[in-house]
N, C-alpha and C positions, 0 to 999 in steps of 0.2 A: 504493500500500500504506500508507505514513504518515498520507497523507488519509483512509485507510477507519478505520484504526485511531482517530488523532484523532477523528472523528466518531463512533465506538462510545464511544470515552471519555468523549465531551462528551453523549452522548444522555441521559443521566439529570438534567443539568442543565438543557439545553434543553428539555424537555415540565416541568419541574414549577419552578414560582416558588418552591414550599417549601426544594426541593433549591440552588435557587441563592442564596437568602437567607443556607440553613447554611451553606453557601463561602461566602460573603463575610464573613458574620459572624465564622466559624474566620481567614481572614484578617486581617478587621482586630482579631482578639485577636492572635494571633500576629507578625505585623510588627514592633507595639509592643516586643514580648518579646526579641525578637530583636534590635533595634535597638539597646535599653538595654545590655544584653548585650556587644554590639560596643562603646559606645559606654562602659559601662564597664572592658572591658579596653585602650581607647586612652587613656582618661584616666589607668589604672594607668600604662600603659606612659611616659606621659608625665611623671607625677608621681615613676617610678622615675628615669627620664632628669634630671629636672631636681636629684633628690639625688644619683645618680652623679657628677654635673657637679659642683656646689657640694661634697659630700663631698671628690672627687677633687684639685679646686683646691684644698680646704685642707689635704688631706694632703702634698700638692705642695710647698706654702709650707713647712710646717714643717719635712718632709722634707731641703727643700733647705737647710733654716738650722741641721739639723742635721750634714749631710755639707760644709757651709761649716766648720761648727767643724772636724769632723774633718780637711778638709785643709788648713785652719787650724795647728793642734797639728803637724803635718806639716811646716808652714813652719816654726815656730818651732823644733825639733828642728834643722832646717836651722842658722837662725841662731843657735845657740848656737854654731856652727864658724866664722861666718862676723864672731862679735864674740868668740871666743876671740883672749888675747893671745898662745896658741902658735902660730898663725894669722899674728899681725900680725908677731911677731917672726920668724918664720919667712924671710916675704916682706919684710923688712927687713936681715935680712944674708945674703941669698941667695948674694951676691955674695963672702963670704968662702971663702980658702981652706981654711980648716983642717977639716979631715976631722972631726976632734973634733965643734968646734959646731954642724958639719951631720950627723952622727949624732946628736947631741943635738935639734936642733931638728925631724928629721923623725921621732924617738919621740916626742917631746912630738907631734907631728901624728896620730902612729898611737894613741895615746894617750885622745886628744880622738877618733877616728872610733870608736875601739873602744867610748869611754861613749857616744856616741852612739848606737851600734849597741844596745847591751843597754838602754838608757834608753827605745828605739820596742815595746820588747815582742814579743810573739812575730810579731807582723804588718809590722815588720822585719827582712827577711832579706839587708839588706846595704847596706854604703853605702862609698860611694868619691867620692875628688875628686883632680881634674886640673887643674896648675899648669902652663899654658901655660910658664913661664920659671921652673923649669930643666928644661920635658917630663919632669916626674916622677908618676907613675899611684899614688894608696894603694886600694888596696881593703882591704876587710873585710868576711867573712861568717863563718858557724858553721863553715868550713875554713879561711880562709884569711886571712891580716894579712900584707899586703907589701906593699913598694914596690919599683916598675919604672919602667925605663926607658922609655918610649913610642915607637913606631916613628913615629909622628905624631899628629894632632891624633885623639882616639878618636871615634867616629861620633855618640854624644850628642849631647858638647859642641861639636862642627862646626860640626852644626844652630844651636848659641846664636850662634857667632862669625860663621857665615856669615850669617846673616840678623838679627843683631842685637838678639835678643830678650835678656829676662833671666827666663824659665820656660819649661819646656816637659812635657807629662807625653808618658810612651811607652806604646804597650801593642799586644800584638800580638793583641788584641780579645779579651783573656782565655781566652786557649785554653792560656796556661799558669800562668793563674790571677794573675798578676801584674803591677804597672807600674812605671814610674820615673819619679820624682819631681828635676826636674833645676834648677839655678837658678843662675844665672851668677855668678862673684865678680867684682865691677868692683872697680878701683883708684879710691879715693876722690877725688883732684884731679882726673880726668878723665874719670870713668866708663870707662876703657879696661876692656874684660873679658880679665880675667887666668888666668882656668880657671873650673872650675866643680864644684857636688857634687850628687850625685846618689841618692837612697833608692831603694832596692827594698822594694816591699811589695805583701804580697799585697791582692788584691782582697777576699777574704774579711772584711776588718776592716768594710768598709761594708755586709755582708749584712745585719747587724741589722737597722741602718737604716731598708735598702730592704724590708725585708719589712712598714713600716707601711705601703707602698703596696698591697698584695696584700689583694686581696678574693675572689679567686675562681682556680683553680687553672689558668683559659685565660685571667689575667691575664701580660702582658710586660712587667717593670720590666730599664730597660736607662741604661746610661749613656753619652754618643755625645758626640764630640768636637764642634766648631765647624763641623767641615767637612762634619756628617753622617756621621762614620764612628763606626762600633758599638766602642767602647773594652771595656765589662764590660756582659755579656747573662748576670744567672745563672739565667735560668727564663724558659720560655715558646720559642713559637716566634720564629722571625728575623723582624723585619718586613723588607717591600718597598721593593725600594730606590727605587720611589715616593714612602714613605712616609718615609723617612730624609732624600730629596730635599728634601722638605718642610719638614721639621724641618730642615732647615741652613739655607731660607731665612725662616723667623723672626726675628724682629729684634727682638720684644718681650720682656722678661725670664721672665715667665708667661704662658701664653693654654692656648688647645688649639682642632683643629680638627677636622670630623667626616670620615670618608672614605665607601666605600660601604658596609663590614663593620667597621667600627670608628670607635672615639673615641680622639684622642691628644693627651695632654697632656703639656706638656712647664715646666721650670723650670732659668731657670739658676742654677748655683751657683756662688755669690762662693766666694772668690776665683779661683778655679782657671779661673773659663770655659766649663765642661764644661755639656753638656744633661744636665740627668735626664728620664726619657721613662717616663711608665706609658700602655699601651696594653690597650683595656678593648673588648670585642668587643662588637657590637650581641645577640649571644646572652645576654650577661650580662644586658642589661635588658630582652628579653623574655621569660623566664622568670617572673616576676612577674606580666606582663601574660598568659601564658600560663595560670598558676595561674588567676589570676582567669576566663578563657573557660571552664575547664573548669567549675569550680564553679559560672559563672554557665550551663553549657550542664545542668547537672544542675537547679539553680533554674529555667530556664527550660521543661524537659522538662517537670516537676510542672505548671508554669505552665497549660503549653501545654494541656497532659490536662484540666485544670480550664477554661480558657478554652473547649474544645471543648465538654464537657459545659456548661454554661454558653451559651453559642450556640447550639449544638441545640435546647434546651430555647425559648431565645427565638425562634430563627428558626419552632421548631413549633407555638409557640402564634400569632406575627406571622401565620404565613403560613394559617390554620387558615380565616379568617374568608373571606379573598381564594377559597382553595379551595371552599368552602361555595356561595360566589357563582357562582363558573365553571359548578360542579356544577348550580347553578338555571336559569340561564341557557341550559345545554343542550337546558331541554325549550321556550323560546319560540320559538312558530312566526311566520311568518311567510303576511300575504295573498296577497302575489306575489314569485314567486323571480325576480332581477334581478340581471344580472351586475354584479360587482363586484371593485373588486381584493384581492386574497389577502393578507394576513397577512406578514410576515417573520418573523414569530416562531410558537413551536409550542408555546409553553404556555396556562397557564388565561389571563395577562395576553394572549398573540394569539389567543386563541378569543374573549373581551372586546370588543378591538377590533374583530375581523369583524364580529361579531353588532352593535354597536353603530355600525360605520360602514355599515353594511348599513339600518340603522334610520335613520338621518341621511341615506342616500342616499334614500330614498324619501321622506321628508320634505320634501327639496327639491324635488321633482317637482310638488308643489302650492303652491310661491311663486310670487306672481305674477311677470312679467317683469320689471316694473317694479324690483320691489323686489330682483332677481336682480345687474340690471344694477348698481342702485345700491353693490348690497351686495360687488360683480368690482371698481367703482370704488376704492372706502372701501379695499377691502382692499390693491387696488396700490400705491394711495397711500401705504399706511403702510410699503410693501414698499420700496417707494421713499427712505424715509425711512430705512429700517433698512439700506443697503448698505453691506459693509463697504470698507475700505481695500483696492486693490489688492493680494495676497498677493503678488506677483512684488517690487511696490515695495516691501513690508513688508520680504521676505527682503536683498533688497539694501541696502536703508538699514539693518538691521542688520548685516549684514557691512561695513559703512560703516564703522558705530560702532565695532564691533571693532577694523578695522583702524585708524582714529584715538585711539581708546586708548593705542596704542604709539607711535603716530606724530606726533599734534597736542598742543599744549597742554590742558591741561585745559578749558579756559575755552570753546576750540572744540568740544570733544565737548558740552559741555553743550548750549552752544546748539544743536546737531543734535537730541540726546535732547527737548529743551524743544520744539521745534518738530515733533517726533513727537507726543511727551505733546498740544501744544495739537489738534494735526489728531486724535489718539482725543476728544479731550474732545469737540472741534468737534461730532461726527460719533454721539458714543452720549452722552451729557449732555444737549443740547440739546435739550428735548422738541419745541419749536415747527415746525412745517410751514416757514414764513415767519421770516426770516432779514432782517438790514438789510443792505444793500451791503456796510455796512463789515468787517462780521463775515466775510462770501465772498470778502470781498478778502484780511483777515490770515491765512484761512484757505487760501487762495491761496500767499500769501507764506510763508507755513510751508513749503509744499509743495516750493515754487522755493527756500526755501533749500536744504532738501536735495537738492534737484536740480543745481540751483549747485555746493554741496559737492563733488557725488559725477563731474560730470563736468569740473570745474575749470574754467577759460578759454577751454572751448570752448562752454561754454556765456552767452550771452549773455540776460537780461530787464529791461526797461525799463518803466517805468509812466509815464502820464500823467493823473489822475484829477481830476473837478472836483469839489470837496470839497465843494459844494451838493448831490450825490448821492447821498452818502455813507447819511443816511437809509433809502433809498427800501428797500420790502420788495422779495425777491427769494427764491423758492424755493431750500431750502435744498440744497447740493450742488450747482449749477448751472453753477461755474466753473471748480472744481478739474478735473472731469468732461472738462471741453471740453480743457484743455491738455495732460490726460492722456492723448488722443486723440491729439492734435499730437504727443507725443512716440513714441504706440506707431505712430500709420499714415504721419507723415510726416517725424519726427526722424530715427528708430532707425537706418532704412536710408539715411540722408543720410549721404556725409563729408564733411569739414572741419568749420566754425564751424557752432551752431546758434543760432538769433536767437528770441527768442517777444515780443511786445510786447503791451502791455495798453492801452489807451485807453478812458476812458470822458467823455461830455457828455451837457450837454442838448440835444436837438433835436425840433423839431415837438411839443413836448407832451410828451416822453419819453424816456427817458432809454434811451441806445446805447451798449452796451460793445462793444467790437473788441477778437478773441483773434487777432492775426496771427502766422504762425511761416514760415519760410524754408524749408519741406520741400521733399519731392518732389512735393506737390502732389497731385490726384487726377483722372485720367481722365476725357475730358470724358463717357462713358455711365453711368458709376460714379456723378460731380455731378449728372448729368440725374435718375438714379432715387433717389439720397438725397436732391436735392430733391422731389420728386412725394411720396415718403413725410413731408417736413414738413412741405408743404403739405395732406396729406391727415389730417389728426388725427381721429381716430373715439373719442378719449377713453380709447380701450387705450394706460396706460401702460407697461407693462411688455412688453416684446417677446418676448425669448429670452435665456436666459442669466441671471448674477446682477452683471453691468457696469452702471455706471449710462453707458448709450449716447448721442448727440447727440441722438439720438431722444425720449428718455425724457426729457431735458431739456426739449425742446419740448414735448409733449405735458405739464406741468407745468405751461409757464408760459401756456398753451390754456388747461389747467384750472382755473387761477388770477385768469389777467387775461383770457381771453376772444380770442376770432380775432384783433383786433387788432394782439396781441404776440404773437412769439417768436422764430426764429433763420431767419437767412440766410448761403448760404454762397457764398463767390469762391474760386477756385482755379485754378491756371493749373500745367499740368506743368512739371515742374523748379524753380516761380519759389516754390509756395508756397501757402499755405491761409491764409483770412481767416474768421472766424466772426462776425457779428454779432448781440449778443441783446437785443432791444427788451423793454424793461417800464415800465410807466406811474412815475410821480413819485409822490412821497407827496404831493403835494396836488394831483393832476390834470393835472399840466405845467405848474401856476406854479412859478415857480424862489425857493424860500424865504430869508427872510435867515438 
């Protein structure tokens, strides 16, 4: 059913060259349109991404050198208690008994917390400190100014003495809008910590702030402690406690990192320690890049409407002339009707061809033999010359390279790549029929590198060449051919070690290369009849298929250097295959200096 349909579909394209010209034309207007289009709104998207970024980090920065001061001014609030001399005096005759002057000196204390209190503004709502020695507790808020007795060490300040610190901030992640600002009092000759004071303030004093981070209303500005936990979150959703993970193991003061659905940057603020974290959705910055498709999908529709008319118009005048012709064509007859082969195509261009190879076939019927057979030769020949690289070795030495990419130094992939590049140049550059030894050799060696590569240490190739032969012509393609054989009928199916060795000398006038390899060798009726076909050359070179075969090599160097020269073969089951291919010297079989 799909296939009937398909072919109904496609019928008005297939019988008319007019009709397939304006598709292709409409296409390659449209592509273009399309592409820019795409290619416009990822450059937006891209160019938004890069000011997000750069924007964000510097609001980051300042941000943070802003909320530095604020818990800056915070400390300092602190240390006016802690360089008060009602303070010093205090803890200096702590030890007396009279009632008096420790009434006196712990108003003078209550005193000092009370200016403190009213001096932090409305975003102080309470401050207290605790005198390990004599475990006396002052609080003060907008209810309350006292001093207590302590039942022990209070939960804050624990935190300072057990672990040793001299700050710490509280916060119960802002759910009651508030923190505590806590900071040890050490005794001066020893740093012993002797108690500690403590602010309560709301979180709200730093919204200002944070709201220069906020650009878009599914932005999250958050402030999170050292350890990754979320201290004050006033807007936005909670991030992941992936993402929080993340952000505790930062260690740089600013950065940001990208996740799947988001961008998160983060900055720390002196002095206090704290992360500040704005977290910026990838929605945020494709909207922009979105704007841009739409408007470029409305630019592109006009486009597109003009592009069509536009191509019609040329495809119907292009194709006007071609139709014209098919049209004339129809009425020439013919003397004698002669079977021939049909057409694959159904328009005016394969009505064309039939009539015209139809006209060409009868035409040859009156060449003479002479000139038929010459002309079966010429052509092989060139056929011969034009074969490509085996596709199976093509795909594998690319999956080669791929996988050496990841795996080898540079320097080795090149050489694989280079020794490809040289074997295409070898093989379609090369105009000439006739090739010098030396050139079939490196072009050889190309081959066996890669060969080498791809099956490591199990592969073994050896040369031994006498460099007075180097010269001599030899049809081109003639060697790589033969080893490629060795690998497909007598390596492949061998295990263990594979061996191939090269030798070439002079002898008897001419020159003898030997292609030996350690296969499986070949049957002795299999040897018997591939020899009868070398010895039997009839000047067809091209056999069957598009391989350049053992065969086809012979038949070359028949048709080059004449019966004297070409190939013999030794093989013996199990032990292995030997090739030898005889071609004259370049100067007759004197051996040149």
């Amino acid at each position: 059913m799909l296939t009937r349909f398909m072919r109904k579909l496609s019928e008005p394209f297939r019988r008319s060259i007019r009709n397939k010209l304006i598709f292709t034309m409409i296409i390659l207007s449209v592509i273009p349109i399309i592409a820019v289009t795409g290619l416009a709104a990822e450059n937006n998207r891209k160019s938004m991404e890069a000011e997000v970024i750069g924007t964000s980090q510097s609001n980051m920065k300042w941000t943070g050198i802003y909320l530095g001061e604020q818990f800056a001014q915070l400390n300092n609030l602190i240390y006016t208690v802690l360089i008060s001399p009602h303070l010093r005096d205090y803890l200096a005759n702590i030890e007396e008994d009279g009632l008096p002057s420790q009434f006196a000196a712990q108003r003078n204390i209550i005193d000092t917390l009370t200016s403190l209190f009213y001096s932090g503004g409305n975003h102080v709502i309470g401050a207290q400190l605790y005198l390990k020695e004599p475990n006396k507790l002052f609080t003060i808020n907008a209810s309350q100014s006292d001093i207590e007795e302590a039942a022990g060490i209070p939960e804050p300040y624990k935190e300072l003495f057990e672990q040793n610190i001299d700050f710490i901030i509280r916060s119960d992640g802002g759910e009651s809008g508030e923190f505590q600002l806590i900071r040890s009092i050490n005794r001066f000759e020893n740093q012993e910590k002797i108690g500690g004071i403590s602010l309560t303030i709301r979180w709200s004093m730093l919204d200002q702030t944070l709201d220069l981070l906020r650009r878009g209303e599914d932005h999250t500005v958050l402030i999170a402690g050292s350890d990754g936990s979320i201290l004050y979150q006033p807007n936005g959703e909670a991030p992941s406690k992936e993402t929080m993970e993340r952000i505790a193991q930062t260690a740089d003061e600013q950065g940001y990192f990208q996740m799947a659905k988001q961008y998160v940057f983060y900055n720390t603020i002196d002095p206090v320690g704290l992360k500040l974290v704005t977290i910026v959705p990838n929605t945020f910055i494709n909207k922009s890049a979105r704007a841009t498709m739409h408007f470029g999908l409305v630019v592109g529709a006009v486009s597109v409407a003009v592009s069509i008319l536009i191509a019609f118009l040329l495809a119907w005048r292009t194709a006007t002339p071609i139709v014209n012709l098919a049209r004339s064509i129809q009425g020439l007859g013919l003397i004698k009707e002669t079977e021939f082969p049909l057409s694959n195509r159904v328009d005016e261009i394969g009505l064309l061809e039939t009539k015209l190879y139809n006209m060409s076939y009868r035409i040859k019927e009156h060449i003479k033999t002479e000139y038929s057979i010459s002309l079966e030769k010429k052509t092989a020949e060139l056929k011969a010359l034009q074969a490509q690289i085996n596709p199976h070795f093509l795909q594998n030495t690319l999956q080669m390279i791929g996988s050496m990419l990841f795996t080898k130094k540079p320097a080795e992939s090149y050489e694989i790549i280079r020794s490809l590049s040289e074997m295409f140049r070898y093989v379609i550059r090369e105009p000439d029929d006739l090739a010098t030894l030396k050139s079939e050799i490196d072009h050889l060696n190309h081959y066996m590198r890669i060969q080498q590569q791809r099956f490591g240490e199990r592969l073994s190739y050896t040369t031994d060449i006498d460099e007075y032969t180097l010269q001599c012509p030899i049809p081109k393609l003639t060697l790589q051919p033969i080893v490629e054989n060795a690998f497909f009928h007598g390596l492949d199916t061998k295990s263990g070690s594979w061996k191939v060795d090269l030798s070439i000398c002079l002898s008897g006038g001419a020159v003898n290369i030997r292609i030996s390899d350690n296969g499986v060798g070949i049957r002795e009726e299999k040897l018997a009849s591939l020899r009868r076909r070398l010895n039997n050359q009839s000047g067809q070179v091209w056999t069957h298929g598009n391989r350049i075969g053992i065969q086809n090599v012979a038949s070359r160097i028949h048709m080059h250097f004449g019966p004297g020269f070409g190939i013999e073969i030794d093989s013996e089951l199990g032990e292995g295959t030997a090739v030898t291919v005889r071609i004259p010297t370049e100067n007759g079989g004197e051996r040149h200096a």
